[in-house]
mmCIF file of the protein (N, C-alpha, C, O) and its ligand, coordinates in Angstrom:
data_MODEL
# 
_entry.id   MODEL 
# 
loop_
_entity.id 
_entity.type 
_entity.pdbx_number_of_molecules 
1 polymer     1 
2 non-polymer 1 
# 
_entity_poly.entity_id                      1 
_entity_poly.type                           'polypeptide(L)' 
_entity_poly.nstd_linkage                   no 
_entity_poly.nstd_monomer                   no 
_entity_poly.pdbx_seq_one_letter_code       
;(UNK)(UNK)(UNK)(UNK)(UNK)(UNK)(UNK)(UNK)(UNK)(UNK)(UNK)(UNK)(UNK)(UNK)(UNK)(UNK)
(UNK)(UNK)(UNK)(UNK)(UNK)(UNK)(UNK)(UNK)(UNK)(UNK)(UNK)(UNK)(UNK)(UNK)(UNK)(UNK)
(UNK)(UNK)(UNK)(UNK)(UNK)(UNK)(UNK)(UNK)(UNK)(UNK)(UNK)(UNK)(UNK)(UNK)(UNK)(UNK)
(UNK)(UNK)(UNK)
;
_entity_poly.pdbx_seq_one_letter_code_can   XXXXXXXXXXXXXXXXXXXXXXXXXXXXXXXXXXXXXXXXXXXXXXXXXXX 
_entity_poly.pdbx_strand_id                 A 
# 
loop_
_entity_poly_seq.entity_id 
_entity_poly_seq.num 
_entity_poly_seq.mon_id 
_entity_poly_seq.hetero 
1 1  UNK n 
1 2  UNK n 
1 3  UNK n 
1 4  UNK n 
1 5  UNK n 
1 6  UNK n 
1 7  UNK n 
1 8  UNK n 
1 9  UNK n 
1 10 UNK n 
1 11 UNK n 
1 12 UNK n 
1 13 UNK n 
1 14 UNK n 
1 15 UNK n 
1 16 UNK n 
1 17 UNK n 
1 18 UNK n 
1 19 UNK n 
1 20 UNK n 
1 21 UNK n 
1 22 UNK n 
1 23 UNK n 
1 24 UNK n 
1 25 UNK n 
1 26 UNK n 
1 27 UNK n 
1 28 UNK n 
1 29 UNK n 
1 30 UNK n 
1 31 UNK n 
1 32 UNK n 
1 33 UNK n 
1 34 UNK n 
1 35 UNK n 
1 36 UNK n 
1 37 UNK n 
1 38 UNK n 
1 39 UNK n 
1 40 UNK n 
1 41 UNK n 
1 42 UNK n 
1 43 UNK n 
1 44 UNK n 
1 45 UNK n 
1 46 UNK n 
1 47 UNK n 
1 48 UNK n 
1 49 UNK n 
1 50 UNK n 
1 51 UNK n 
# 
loop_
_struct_asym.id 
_struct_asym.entity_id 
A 1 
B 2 
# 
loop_
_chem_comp.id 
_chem_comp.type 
_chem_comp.mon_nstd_flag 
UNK 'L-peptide linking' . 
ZN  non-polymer         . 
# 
_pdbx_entity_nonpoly.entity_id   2 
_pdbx_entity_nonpoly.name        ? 
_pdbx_entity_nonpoly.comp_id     ZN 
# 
_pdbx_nonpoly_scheme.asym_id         B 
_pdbx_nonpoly_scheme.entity_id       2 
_pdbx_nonpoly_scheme.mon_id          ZN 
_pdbx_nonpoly_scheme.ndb_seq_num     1 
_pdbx_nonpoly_scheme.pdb_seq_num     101 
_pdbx_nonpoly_scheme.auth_seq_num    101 
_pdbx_nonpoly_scheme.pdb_mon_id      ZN 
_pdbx_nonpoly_scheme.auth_mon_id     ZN 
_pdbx_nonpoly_scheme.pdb_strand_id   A 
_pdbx_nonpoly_scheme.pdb_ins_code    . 
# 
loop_
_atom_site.group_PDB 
_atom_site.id 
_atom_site.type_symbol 
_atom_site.label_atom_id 
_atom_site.label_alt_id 
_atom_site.label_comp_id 
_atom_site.label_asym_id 
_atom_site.label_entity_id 
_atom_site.label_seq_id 
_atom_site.pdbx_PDB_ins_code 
_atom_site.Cartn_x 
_atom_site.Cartn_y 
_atom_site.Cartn_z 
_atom_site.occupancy 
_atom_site.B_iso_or_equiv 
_atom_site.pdbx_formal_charge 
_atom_site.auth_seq_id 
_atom_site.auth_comp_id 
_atom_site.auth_asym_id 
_atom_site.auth_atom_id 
_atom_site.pdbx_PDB_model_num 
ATOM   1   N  N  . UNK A 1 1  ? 11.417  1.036   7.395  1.00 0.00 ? 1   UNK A N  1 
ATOM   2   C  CA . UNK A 1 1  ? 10.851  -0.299  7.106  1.00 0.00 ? 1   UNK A CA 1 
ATOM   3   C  C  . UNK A 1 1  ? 11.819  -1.078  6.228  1.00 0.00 ? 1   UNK A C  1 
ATOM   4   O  O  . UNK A 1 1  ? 11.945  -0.640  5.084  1.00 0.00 ? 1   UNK A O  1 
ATOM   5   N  N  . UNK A 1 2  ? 12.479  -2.085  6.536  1.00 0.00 ? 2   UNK A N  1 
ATOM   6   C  CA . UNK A 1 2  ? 12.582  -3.315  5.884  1.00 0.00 ? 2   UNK A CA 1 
ATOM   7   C  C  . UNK A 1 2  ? 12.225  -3.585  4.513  1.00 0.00 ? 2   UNK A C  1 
ATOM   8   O  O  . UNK A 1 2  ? 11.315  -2.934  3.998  1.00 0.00 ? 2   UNK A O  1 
ATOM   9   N  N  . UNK A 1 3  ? 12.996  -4.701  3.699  1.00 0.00 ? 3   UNK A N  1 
ATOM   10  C  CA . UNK A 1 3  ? 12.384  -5.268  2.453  1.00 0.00 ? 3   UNK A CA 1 
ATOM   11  C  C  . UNK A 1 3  ? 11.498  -6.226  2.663  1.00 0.00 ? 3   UNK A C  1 
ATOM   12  O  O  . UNK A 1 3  ? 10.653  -6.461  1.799  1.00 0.00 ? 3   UNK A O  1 
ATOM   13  N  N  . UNK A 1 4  ? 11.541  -6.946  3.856  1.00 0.00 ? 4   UNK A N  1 
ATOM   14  C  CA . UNK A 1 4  ? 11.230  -8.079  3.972  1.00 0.00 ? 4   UNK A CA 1 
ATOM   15  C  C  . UNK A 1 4  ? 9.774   -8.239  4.708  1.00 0.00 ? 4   UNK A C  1 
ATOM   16  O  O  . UNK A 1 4  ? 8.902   -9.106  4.652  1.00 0.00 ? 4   UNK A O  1 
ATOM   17  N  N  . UNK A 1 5  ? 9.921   -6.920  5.471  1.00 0.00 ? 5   UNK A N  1 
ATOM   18  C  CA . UNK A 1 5  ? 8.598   -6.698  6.149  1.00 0.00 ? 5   UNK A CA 1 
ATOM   19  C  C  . UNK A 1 5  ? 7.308   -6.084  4.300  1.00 0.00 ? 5   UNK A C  1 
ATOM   20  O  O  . UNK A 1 5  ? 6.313   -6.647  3.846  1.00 0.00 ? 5   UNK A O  1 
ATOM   21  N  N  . UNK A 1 6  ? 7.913   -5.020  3.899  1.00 0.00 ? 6   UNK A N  1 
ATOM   22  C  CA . UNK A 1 6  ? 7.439   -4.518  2.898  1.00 0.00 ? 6   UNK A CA 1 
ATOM   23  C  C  . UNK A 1 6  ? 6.879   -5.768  1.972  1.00 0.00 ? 6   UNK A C  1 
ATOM   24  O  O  . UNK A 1 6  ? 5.762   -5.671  1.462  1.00 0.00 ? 6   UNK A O  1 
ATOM   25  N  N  . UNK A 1 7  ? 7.664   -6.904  1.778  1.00 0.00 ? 7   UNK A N  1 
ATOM   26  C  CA . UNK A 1 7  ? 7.062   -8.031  1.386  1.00 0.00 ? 7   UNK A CA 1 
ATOM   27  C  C  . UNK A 1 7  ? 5.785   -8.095  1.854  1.00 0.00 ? 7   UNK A C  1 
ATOM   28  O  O  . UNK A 1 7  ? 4.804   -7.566  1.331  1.00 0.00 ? 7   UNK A O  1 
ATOM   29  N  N  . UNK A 1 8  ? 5.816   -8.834  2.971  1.00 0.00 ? 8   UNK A N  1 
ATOM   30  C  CA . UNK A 1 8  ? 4.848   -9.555  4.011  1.00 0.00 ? 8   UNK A CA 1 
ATOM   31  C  C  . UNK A 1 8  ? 3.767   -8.622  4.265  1.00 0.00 ? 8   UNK A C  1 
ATOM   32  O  O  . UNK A 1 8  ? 2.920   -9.115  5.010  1.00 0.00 ? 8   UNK A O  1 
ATOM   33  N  N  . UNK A 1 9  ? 3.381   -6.808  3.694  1.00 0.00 ? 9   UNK A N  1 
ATOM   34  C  CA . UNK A 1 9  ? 2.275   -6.564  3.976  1.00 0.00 ? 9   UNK A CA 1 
ATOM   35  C  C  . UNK A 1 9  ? 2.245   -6.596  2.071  1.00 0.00 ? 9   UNK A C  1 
ATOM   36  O  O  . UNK A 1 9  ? 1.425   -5.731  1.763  1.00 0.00 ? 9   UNK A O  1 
ATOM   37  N  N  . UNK A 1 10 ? 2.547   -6.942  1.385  1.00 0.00 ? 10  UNK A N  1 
ATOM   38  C  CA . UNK A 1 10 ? 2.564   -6.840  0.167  1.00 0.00 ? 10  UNK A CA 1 
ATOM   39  C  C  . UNK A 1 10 ? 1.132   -7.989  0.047  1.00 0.00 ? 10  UNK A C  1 
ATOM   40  O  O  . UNK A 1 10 ? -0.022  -7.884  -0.368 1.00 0.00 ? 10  UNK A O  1 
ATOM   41  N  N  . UNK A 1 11 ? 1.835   -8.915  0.567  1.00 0.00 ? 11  UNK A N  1 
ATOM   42  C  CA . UNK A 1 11 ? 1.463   -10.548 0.463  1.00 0.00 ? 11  UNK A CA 1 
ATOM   43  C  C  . UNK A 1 11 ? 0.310   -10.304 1.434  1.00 0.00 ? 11  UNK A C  1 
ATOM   44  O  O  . UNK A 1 11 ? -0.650  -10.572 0.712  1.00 0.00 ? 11  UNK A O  1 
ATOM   45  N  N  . UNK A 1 12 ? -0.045  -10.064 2.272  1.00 0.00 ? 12  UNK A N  1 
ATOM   46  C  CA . UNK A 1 12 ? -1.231  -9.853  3.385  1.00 0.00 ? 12  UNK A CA 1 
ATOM   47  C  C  . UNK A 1 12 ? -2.009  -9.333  2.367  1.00 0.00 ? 12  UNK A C  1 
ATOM   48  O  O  . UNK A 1 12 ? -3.078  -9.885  2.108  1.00 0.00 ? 12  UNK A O  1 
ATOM   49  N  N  . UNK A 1 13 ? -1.539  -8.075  1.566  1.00 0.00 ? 13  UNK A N  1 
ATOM   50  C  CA . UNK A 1 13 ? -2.508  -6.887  1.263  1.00 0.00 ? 13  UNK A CA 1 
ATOM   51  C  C  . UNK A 1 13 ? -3.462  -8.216  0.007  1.00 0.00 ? 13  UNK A C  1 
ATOM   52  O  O  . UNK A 1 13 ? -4.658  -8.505  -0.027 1.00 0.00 ? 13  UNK A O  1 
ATOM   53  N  N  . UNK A 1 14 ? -2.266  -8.746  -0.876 1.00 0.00 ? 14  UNK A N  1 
ATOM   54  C  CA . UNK A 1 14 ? -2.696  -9.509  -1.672 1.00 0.00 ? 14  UNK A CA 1 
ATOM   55  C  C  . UNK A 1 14 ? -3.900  -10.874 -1.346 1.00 0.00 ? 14  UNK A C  1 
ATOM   56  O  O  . UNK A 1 14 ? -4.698  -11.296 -2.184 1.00 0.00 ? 14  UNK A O  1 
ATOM   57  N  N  . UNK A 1 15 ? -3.754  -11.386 0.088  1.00 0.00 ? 15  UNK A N  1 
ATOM   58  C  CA . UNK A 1 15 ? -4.482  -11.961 0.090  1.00 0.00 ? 15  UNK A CA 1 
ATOM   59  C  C  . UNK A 1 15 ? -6.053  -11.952 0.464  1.00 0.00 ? 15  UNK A C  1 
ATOM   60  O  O  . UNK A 1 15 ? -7.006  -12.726 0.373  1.00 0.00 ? 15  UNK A O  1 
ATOM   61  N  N  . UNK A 1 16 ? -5.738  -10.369 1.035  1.00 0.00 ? 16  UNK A N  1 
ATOM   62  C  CA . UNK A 1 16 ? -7.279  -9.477  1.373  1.00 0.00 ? 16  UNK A CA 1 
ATOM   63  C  C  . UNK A 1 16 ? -7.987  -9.366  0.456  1.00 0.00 ? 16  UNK A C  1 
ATOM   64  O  O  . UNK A 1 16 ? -9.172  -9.664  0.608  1.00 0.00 ? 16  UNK A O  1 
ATOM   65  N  N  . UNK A 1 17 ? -7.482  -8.867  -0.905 1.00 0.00 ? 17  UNK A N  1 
ATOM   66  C  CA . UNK A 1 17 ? -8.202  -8.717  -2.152 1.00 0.00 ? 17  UNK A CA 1 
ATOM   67  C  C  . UNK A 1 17 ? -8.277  -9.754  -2.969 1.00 0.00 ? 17  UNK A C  1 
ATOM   68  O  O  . UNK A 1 17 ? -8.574  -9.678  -4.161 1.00 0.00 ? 17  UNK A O  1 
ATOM   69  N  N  . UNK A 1 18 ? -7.997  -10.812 -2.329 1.00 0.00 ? 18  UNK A N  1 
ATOM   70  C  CA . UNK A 1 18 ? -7.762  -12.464 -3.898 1.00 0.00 ? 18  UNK A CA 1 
ATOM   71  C  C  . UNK A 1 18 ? -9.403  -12.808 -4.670 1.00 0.00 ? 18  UNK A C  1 
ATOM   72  O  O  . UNK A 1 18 ? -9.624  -13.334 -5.761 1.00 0.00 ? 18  UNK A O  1 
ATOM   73  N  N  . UNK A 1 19 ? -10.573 -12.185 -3.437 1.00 0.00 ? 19  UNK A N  1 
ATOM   74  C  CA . UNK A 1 19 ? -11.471 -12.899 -3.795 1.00 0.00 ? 19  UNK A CA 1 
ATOM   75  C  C  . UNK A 1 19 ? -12.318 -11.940 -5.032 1.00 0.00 ? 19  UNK A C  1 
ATOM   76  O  O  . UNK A 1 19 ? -13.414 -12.228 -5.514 1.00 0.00 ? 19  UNK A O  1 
ATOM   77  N  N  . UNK A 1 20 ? -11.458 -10.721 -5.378 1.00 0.00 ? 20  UNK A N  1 
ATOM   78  C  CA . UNK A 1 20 ? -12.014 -9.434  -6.165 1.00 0.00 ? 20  UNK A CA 1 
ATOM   79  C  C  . UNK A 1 20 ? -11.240 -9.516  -7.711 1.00 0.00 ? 20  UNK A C  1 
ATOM   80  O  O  . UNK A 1 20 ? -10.879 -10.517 -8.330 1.00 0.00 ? 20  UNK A O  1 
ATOM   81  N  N  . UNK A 1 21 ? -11.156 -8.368  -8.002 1.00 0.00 ? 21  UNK A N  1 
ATOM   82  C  CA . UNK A 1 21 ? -10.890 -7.557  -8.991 1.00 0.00 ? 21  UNK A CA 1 
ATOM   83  C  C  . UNK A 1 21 ? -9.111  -7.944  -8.726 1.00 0.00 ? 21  UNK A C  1 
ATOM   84  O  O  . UNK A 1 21 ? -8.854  -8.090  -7.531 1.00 0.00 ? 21  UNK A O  1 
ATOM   85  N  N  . UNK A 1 22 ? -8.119  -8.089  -9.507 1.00 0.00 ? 22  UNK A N  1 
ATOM   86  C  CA . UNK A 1 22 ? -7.133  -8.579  -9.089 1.00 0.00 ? 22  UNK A CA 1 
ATOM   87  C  C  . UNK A 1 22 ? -6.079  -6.561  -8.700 1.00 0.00 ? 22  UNK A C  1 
ATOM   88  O  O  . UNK A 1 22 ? -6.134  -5.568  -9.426 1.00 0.00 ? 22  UNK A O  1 
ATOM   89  N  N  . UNK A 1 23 ? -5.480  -6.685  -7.661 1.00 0.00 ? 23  UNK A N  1 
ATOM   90  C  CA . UNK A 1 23 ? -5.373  -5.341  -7.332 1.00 0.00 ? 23  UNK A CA 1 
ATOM   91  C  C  . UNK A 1 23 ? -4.091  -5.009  -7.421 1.00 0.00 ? 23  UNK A C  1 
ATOM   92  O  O  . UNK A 1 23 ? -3.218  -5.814  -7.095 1.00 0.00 ? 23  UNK A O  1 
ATOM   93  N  N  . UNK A 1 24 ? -3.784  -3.677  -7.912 1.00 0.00 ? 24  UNK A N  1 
ATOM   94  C  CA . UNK A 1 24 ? -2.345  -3.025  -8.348 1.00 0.00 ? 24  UNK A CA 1 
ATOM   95  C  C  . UNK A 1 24 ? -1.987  -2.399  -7.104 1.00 0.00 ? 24  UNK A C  1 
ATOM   96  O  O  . UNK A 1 24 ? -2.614  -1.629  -6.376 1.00 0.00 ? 24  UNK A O  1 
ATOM   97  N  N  . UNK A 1 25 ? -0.966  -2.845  -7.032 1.00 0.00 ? 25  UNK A N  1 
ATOM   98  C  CA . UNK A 1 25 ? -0.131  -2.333  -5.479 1.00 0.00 ? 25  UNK A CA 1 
ATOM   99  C  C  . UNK A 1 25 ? 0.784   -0.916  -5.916 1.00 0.00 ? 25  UNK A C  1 
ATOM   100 O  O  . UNK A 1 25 ? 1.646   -1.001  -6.790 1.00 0.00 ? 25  UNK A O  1 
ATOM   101 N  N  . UNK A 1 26 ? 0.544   0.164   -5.329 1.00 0.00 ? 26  UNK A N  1 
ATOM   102 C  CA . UNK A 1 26 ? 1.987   1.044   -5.667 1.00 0.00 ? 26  UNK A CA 1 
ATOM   103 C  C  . UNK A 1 26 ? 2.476   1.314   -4.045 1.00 0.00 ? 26  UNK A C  1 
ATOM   104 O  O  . UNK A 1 26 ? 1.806   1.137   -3.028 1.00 0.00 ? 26  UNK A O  1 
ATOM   105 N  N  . UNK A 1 27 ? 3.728   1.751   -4.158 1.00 0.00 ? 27  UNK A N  1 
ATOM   106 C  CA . UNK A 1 27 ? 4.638   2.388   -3.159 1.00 0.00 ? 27  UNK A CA 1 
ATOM   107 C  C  . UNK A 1 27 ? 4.048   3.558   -3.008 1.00 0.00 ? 27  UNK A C  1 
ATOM   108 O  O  . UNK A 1 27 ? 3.852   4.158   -4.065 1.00 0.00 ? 27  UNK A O  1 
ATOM   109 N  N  . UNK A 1 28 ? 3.744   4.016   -2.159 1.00 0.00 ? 28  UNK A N  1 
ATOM   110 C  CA . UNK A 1 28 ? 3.562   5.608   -1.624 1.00 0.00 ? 28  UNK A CA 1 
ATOM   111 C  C  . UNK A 1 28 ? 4.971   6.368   -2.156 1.00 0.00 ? 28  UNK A C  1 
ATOM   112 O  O  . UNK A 1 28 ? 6.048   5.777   -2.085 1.00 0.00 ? 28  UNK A O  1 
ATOM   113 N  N  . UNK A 1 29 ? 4.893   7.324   -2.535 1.00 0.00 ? 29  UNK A N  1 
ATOM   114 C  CA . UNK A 1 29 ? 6.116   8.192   -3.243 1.00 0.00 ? 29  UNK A CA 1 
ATOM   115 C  C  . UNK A 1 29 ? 6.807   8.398   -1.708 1.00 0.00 ? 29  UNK A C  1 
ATOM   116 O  O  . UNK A 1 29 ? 7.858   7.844   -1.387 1.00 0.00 ? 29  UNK A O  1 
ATOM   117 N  N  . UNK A 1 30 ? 6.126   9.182   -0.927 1.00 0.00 ? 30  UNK A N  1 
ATOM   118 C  CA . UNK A 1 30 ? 6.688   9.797   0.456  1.00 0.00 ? 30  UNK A CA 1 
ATOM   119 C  C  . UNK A 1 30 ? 7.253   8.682   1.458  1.00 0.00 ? 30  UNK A C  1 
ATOM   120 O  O  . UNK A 1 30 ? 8.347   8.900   1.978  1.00 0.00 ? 30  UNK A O  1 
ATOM   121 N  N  . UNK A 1 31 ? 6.535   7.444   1.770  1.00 0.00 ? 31  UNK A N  1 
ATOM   122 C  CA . UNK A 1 31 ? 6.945   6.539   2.579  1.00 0.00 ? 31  UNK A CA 1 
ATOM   123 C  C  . UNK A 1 31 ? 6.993   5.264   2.350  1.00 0.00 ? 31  UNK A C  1 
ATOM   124 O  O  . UNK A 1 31 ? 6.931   4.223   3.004  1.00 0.00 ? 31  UNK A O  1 
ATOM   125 N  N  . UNK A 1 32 ? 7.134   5.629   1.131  1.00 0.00 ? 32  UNK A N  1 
ATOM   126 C  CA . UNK A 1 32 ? 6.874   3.748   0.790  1.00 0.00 ? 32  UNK A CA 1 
ATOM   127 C  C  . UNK A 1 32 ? 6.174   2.642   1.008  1.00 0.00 ? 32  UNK A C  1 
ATOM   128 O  O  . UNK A 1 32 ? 6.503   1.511   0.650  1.00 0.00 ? 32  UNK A O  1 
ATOM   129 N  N  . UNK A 1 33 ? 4.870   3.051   1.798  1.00 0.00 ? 33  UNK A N  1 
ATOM   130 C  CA . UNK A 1 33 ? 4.085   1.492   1.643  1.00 0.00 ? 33  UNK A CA 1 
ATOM   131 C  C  . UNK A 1 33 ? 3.529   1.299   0.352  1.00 0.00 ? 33  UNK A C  1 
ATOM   132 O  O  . UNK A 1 33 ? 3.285   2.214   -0.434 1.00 0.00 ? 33  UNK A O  1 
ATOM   133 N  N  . UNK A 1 34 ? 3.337   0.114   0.152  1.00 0.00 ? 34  UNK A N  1 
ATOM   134 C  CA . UNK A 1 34 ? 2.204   -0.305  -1.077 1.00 0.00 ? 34  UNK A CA 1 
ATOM   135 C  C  . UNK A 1 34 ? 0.622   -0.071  -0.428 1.00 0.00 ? 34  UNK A C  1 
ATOM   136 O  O  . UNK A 1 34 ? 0.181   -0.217  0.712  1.00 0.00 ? 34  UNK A O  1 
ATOM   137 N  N  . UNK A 1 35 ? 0.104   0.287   -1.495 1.00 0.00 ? 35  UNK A N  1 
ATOM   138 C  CA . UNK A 1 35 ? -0.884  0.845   -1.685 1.00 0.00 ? 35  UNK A CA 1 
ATOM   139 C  C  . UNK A 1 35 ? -1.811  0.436   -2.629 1.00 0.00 ? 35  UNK A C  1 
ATOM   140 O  O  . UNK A 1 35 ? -1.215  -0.166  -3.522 1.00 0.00 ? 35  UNK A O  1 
ATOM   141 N  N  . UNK A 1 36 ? -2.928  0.489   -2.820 1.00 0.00 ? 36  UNK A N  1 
ATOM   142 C  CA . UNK A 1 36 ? -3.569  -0.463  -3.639 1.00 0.00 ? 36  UNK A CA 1 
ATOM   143 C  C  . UNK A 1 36 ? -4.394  1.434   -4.609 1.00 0.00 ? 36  UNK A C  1 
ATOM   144 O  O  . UNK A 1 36 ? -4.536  2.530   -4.068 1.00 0.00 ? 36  UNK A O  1 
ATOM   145 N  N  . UNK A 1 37 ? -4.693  1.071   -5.927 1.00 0.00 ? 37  UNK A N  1 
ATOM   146 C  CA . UNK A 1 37 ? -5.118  2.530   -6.025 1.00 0.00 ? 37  UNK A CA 1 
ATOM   147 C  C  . UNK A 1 37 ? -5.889  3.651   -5.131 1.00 0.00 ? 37  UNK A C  1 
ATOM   148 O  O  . UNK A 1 37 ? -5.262  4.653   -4.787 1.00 0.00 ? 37  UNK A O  1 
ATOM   149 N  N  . UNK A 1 38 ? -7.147  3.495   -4.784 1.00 0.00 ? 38  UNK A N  1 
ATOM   150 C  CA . UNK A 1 38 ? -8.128  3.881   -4.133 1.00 0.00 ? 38  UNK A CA 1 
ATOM   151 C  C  . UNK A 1 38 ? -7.257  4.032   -2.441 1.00 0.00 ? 38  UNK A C  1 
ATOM   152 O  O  . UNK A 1 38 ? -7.303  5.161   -1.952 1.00 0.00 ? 38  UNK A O  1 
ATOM   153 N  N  . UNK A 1 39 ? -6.837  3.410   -1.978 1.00 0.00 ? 39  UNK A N  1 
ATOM   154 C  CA . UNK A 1 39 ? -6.081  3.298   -0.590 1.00 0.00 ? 39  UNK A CA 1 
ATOM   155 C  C  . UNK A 1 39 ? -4.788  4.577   -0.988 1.00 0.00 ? 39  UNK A C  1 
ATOM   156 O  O  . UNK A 1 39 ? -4.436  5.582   -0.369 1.00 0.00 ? 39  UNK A O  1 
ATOM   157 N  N  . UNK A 1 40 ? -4.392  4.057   -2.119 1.00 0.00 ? 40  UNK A N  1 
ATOM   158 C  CA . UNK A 1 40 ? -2.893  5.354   -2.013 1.00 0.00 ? 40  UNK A CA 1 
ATOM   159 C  C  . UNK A 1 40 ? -3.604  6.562   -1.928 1.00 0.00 ? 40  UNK A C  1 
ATOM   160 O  O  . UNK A 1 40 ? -3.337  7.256   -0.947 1.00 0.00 ? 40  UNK A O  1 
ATOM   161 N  N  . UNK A 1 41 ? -4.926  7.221   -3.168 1.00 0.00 ? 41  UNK A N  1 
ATOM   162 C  CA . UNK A 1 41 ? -5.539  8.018   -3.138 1.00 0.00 ? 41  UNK A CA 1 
ATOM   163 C  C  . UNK A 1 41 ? -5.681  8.867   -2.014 1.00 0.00 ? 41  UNK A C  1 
ATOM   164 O  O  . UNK A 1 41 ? -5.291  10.024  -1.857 1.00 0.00 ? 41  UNK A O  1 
ATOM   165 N  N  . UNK A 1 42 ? -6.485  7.886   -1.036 1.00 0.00 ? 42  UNK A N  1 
ATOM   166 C  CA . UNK A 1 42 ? -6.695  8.420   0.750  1.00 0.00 ? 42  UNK A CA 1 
ATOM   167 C  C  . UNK A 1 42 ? -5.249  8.648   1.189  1.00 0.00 ? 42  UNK A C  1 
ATOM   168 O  O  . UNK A 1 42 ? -4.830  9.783   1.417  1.00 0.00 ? 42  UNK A O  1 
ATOM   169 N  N  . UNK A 1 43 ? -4.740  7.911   1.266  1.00 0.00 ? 43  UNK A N  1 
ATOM   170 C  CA . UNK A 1 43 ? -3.472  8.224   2.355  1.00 0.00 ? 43  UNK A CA 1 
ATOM   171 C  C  . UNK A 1 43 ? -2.433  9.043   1.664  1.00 0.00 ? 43  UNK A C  1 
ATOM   172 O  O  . UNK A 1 43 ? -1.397  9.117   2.325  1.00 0.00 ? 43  UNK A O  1 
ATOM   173 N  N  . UNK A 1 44 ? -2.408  9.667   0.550  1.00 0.00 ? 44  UNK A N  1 
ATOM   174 C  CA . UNK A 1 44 ? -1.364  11.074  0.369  1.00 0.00 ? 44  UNK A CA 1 
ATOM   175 C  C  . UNK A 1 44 ? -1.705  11.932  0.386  1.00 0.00 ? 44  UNK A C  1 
ATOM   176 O  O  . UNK A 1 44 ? -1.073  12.846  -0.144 1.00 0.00 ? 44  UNK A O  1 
ATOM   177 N  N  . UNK A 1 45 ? -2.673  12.104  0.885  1.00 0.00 ? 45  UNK A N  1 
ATOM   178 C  CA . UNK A 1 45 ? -2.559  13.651  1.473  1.00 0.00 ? 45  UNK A CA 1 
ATOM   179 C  C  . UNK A 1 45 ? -2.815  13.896  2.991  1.00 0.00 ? 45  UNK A C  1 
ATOM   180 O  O  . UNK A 1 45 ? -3.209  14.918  3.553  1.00 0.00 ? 45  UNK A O  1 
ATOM   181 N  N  . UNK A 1 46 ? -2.406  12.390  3.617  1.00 0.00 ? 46  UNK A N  1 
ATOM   182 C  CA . UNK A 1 46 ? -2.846  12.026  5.399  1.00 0.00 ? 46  UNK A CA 1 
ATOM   183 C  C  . UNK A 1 46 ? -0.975  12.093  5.539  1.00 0.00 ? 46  UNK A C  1 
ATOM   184 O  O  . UNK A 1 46 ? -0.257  12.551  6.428  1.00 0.00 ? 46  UNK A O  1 
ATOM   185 N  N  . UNK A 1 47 ? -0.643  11.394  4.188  1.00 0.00 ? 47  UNK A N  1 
ATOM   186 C  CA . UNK A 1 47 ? 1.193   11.154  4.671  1.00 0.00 ? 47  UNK A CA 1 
ATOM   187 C  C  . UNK A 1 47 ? 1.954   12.314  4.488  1.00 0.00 ? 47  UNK A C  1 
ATOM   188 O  O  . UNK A 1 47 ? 3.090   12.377  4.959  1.00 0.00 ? 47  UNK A O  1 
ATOM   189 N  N  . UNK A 1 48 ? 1.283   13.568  3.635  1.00 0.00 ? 48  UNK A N  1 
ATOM   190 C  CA . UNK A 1 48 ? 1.805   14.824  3.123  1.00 0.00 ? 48  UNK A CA 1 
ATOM   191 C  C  . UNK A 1 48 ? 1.592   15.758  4.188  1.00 0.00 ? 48  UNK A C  1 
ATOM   192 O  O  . UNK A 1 48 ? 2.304   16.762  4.215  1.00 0.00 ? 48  UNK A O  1 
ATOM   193 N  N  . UNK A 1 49 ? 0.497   15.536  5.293  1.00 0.00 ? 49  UNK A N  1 
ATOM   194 C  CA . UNK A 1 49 ? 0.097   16.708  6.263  1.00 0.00 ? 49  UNK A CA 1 
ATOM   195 C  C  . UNK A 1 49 ? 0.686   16.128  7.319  1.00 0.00 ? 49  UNK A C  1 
ATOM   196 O  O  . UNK A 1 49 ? 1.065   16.906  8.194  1.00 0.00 ? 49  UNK A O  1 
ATOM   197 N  N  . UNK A 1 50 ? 0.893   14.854  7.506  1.00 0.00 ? 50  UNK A N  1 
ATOM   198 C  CA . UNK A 1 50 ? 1.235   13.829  8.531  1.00 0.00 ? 50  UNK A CA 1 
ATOM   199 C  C  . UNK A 1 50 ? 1.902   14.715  9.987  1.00 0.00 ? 50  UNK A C  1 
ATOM   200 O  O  . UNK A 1 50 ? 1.475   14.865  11.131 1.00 0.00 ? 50  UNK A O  1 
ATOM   201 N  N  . UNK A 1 51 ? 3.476   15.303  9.075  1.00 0.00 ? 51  UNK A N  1 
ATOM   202 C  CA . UNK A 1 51 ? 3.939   15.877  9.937  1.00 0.00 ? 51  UNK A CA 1 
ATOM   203 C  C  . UNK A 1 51 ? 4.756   16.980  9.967  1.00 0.00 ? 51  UNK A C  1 
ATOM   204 O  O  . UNK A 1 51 ? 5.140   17.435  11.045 1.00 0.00 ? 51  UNK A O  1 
HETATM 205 ZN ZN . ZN  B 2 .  ? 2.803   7.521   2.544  1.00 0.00 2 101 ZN  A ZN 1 
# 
């Protein structure tokens, strides 16, 4: 993945949550998407068994 794409779900992710709690994005350690807390939670141990 790209920087630029990594932006643009940054900015998507951000505008899903605008109407909440304001939300902390992290990078997945293993693959790098951003991740919002609760979302990274679920998906490391889906990206750790993955493959
Ligand atoms: Zn991951």
């Amino acid at each position: 993945m790209n920087a630029s794409k990594a932006a643009r779900m940054l900015q998507s992710l951000r505008k899903t949550c605008a109407g909440g709690r304001p939300v902390v994005l992290r990078p997945c350690p293993k693959c790098g998407k951003p991740f919002g807390a609760r979302a990274l939670r679920k998906h490391l141990p889906k990206c750790g068994k993955g493959k």
